[in-house]
C-alpha positions in Angstrom: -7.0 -10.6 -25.8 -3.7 -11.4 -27.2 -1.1 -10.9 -25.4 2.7 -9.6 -27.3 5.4 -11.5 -26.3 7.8 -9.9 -23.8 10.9 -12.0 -23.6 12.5 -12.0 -19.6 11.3 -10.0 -17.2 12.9 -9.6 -14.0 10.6 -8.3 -11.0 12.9 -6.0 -9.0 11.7 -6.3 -5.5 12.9 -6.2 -1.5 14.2 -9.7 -0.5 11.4 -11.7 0.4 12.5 -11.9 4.3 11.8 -7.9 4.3 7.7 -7.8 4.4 6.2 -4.5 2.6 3.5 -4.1 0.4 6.0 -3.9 -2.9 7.0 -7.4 -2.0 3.4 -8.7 -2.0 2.9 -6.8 -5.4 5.8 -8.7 -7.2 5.1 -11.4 -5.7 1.7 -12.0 -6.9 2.4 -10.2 -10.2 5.0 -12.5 -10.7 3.0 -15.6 -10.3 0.2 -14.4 -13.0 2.7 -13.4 -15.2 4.1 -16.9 -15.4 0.4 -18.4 -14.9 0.4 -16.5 -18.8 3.7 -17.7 -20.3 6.3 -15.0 -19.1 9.7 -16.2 -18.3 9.8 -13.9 -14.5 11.7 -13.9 -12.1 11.7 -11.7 -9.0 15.0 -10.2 -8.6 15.9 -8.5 -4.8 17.6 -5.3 -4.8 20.1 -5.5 -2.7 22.9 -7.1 -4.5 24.5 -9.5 -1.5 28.3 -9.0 -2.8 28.4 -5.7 -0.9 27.3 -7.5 2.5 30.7 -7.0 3.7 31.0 -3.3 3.2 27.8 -2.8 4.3 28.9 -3.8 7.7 31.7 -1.8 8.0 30.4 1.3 7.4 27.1 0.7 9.5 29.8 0.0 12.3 31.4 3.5 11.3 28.0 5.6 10.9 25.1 3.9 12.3 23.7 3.7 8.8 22.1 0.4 7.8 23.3 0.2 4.6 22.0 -2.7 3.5 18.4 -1.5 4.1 19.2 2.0 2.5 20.3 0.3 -1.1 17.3 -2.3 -0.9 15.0 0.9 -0.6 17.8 3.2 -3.1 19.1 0.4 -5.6 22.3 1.7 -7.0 23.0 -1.7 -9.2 21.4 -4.9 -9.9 22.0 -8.4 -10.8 19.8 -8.9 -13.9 19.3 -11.7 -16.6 21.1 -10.6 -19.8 18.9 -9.6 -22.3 15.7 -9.4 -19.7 13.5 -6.2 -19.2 13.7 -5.1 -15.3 10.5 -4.2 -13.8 11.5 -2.0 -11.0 8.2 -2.4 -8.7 8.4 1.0 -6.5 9.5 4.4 -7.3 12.4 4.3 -5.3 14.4 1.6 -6.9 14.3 4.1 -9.7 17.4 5.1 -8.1 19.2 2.6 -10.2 18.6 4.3 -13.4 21.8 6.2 -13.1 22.7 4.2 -15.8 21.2 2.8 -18.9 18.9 0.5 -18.1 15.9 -1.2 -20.3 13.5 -0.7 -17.2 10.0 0.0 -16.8 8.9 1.5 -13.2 6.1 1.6 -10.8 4.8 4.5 -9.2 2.2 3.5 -6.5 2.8 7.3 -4.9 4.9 10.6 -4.9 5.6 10.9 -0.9 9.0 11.1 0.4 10.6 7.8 2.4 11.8 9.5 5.1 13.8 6.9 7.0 15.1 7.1 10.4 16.5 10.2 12.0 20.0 11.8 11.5 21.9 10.9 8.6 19.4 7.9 7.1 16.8 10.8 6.6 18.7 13.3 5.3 20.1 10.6 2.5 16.6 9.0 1.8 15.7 12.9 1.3 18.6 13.4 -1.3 17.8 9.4 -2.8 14.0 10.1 -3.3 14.6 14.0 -5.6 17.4 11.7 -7.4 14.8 8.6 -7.9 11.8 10.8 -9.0 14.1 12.7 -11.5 15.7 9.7 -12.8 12.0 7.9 -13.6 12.6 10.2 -16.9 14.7 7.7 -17.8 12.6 4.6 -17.6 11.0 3.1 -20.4 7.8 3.0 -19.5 6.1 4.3 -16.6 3.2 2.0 -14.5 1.2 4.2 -12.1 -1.8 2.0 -9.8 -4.4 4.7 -10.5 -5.0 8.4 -13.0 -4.6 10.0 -9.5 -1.0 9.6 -9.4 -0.6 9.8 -13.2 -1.9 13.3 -13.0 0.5 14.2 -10.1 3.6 13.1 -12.2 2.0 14.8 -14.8 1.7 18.0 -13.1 5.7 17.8 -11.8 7.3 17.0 -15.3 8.2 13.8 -14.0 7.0 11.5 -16.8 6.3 11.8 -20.6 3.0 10.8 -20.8 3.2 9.2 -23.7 5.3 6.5 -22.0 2.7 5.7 -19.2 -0.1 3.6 -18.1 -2.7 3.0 -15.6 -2.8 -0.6 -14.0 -4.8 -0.7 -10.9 -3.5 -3.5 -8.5 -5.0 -6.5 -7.9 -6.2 -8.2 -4.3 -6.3 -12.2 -3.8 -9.8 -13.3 -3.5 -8.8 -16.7 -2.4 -7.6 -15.0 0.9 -9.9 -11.8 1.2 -13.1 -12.9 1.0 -16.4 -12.8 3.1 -17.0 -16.9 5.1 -19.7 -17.8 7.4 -18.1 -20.0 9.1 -14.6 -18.1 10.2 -12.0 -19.0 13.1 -12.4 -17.5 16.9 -9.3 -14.4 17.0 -11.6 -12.5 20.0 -9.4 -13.5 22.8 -6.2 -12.8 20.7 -7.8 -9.2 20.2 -8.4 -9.2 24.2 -12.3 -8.6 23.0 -15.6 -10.5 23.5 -17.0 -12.3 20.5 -19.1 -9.8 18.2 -17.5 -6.5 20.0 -17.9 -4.2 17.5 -14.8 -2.6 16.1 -13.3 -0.3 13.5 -10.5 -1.2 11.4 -7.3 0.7 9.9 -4.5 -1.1 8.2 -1.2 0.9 7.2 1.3 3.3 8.7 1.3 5.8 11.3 3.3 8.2 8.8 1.6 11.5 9.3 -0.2 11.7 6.2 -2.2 9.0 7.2 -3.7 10.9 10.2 -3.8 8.2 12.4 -4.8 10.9 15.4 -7.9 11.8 13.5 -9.3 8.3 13.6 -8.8 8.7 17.9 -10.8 11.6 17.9 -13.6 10.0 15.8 -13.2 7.0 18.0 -13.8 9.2 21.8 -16.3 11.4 20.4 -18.4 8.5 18.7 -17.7 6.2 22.2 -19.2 9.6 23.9 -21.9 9.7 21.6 -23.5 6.3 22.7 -21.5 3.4 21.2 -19.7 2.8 24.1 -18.6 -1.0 23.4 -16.6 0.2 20.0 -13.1 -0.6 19.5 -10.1 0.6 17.1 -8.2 -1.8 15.6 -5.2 -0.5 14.1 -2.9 -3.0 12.0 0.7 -2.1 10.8 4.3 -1.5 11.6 5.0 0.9 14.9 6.7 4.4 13.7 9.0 5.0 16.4 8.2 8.8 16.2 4.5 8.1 16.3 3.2 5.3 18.2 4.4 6.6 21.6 2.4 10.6 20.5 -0.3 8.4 19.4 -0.9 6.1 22.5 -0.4 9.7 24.5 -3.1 11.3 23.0 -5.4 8.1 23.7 -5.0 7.7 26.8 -5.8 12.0 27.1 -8.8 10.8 25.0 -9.6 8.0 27.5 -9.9 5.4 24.8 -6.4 3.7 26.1 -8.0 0.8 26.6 -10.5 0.7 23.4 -7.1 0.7 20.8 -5.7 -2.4 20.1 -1.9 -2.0 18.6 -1.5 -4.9 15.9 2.3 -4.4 14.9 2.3 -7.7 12.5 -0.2 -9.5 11.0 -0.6 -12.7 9.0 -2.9 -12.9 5.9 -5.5 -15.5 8.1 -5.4 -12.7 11.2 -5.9 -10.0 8.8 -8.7 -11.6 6.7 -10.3 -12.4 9.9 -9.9 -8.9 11.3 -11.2 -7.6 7.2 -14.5 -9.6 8.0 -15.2 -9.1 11.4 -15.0 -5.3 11.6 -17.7 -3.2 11.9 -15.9 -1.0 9.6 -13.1 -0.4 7.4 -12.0 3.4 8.1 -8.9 5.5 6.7 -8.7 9.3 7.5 -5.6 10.0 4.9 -5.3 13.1 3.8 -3.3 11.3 0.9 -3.2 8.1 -0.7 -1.4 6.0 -3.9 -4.0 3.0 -4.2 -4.7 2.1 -1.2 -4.7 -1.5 -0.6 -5.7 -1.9 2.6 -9.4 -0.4 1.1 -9.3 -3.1 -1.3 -8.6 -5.8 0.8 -11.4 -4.9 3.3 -14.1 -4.5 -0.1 -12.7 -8.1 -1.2 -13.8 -9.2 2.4 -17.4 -8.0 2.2 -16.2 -5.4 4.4 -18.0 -1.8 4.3 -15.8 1.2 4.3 -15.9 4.7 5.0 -12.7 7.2 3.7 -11.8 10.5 3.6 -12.6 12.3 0.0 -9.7 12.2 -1.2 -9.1 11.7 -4.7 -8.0 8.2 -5.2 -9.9 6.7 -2.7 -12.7 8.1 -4.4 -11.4 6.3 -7.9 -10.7 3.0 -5.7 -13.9 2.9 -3.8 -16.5 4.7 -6.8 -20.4 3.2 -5.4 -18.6 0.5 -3.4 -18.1 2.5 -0.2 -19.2 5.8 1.8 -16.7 8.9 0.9 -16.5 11.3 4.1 -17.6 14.6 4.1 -15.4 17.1 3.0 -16.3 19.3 6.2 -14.3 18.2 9.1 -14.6 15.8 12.3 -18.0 16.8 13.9 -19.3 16.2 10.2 -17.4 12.5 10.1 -18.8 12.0 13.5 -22.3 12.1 12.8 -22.0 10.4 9.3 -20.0 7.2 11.3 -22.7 7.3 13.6 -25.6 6.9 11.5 -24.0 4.5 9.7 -22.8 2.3 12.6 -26.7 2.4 14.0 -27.4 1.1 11.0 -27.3 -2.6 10.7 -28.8 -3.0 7.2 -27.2 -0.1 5.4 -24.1 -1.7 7.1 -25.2 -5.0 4.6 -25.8 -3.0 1.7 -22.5 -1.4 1.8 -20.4 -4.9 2.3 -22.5 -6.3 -0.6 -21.7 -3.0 -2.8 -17.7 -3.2 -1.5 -17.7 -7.2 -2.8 -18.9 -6.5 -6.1 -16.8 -3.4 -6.8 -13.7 -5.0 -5.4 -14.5 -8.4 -8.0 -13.3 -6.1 -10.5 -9.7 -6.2 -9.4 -7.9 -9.3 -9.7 -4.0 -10.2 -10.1 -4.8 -11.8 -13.5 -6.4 -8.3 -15.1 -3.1 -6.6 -13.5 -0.8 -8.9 -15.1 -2.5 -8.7 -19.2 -2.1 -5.0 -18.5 1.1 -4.7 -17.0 2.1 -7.2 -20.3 0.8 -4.6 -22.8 3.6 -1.8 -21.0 6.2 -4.3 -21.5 5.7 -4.7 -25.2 5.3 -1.0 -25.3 8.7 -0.7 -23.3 10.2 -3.2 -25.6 10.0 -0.9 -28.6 11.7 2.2 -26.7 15.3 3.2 -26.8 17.0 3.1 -23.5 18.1 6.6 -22.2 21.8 7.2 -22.8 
């Protein structure tokens, strides 16, 4: 394939000392874009000049302002003459203005922020960001699912929009035979058989649901299994959550992993029995990736883009409810070769995705962008 050239592109993106998933993205888009000749450069979005004010008026309101504008970009300091990439849907926010941007949309669901003010501004910022995303150049969504969705809202021309699916790094997530001892930083015995979520506890992701399939499959004879669930704490959440476990009597079979590095979390990706997510909605998903790259098997709920993600290389829930999940998870968790079969079926589906293919594509929107006229 030949590739157009681009000119400068500028990778809008979170600082790097604020970990998210949109960092990781730019960050390893970034590197395969230059890996292929593109002058990047990954650009934060909070613009550090405004430090000052920033902390006066979170003195004055209790609102972090220096967090709100690095989710709700209002300016940026970009390269003259570069095309900014703004790598999540809510830095569209800085599209007020003309700007020769092309934009990411890994998802349509609100960032809610912290109670009190914060939430009722990220409200407001995330109506304003999805309205100005008419204004973009170009529009990058990670899979037709969410294409569809803007589709549906009026949110995009789609003439002005492509699919690139997201790539996973199969130098760190990938299966080993020979792996490093984390049991006794789990608080587990070696081989203790465990199921895996990594994400949020935001209420779409139905964290609670995976509990229930957790003491009813524990009651059902599989005593020694273990949750695992990886990702930040939600203050509103994790408290309800480890409530309702402990009225489950599985307190002590959920292990809270707030932070994770990539070793920890490649480790946890190929010693789990399985790789689970109830969501009842999903952008990409990831995580799902990460844990096919690992020769992981997974089992998700039917939703529509973890059916696009995970095609032959996983187990897609039924679309009947818990006792139905229960007695699919525990067939398949008695089931030591189907187990195999379904890690060899997640590797080779997940070998499909690389940074590399991400970046050619993400190159052809660029010189697509490049012959647009900026929104006045």
């Amino acid at each position: 394939m030949t590739l157009a050239p681009i000119g400068m592109v500028d990778l809008i993106a979170r600082s790097s000392d604020a970990p998210s998933g949109t960092r990781r993205f730019a960050d390893n888009l970034g590197a395969e874009l230059r890996g292929l000749g593109v002058d990047a450069h990954t650009t934060p979005t909070y613009v550090p000049r405004y430090r000052r004010a920033a902390g006066r008026i979170r003195g004055r309101t209790g609102i972090d302002l220096a967090a709100f504008l690095g989710t709700y970009p209002l300016t940026l300091d970009l390269r003259r003459g570069a095309l900014a990439h703004l790598t999540t849907q809510t830095f569209a926010t800085a599209l007020w203005r003309p700007l020769a941007a092309v934009v990411t949309v890994h998802d349509l669901f609100p960032t809610l922020g912290r109670p009190g003010p914060s939430r009722l501004a990220a409200r407001a910022f995330d109506a304003f960001a999805h309205v100005a995303l008419r204004r973009a150049l170009w529009v990058i969504v990670d899979c037709q699912a969410v294409a569809d969705g803007l589709a549906a809202r009026g949110l995009v021309n789609t003439a002005r929009l492509s699919v690139v699916a997201l790539g996973v790094d199969h130098a760190i997530f990938r299966p080993r035979l020979v792996d490093d001892d984390h049991w006794n930083w789990l608080g587990l015995e070696p081989n203790t058989p465990f199921l895996l979520y990594v994400g949020t506890e935001a209420p779409r992701k139905r964290v609670e649901l995976l509990l229930h399939l957790l003491a009813l499959l524990r009651r059902r004879g599989l005593r020694k299994l273990v949750l695992v669930k990886a990702g930040p704490p939600a203050a509103d959440a994790r408290d309800r959550l480890k409530t309702l476990a402990a009225a489950l009597d599985i307190a002590n079979a959920v292990r809270w992993l707030d932070r994770v590095d990539d070793a920890r979390l490649a480790w946890l990706y190929r010693h789990a029995a399985l790789y689970v997510s109830a969501s009842a909605q999903e952008g990409f998903g990831l995580p799902v990736l990460e844990a096919m790259a690992s020769g992981c098997p997974v089992a998700v709920s039917p939703i529509r883009a973890h059916a696009e993600l995970v095609a032959t290389g996983g187990v897609l829930l039924p679309r009947n409810g818990l006792e139905e999940w229960v007695a699919c998870l525990h067939e398949l968790l008695r089931d030591d070769s189907r187990l195999k079969s379904l890690g060899e079926q997640s590797l080779s589906r997940a070998s499909q995705y690389t940074w590399r293919r991400t970046a050619r594509e993400s190159i052809q929107a660029y010189a697509a962008a490049r012959h647009m006229p900026t929104a006045t």
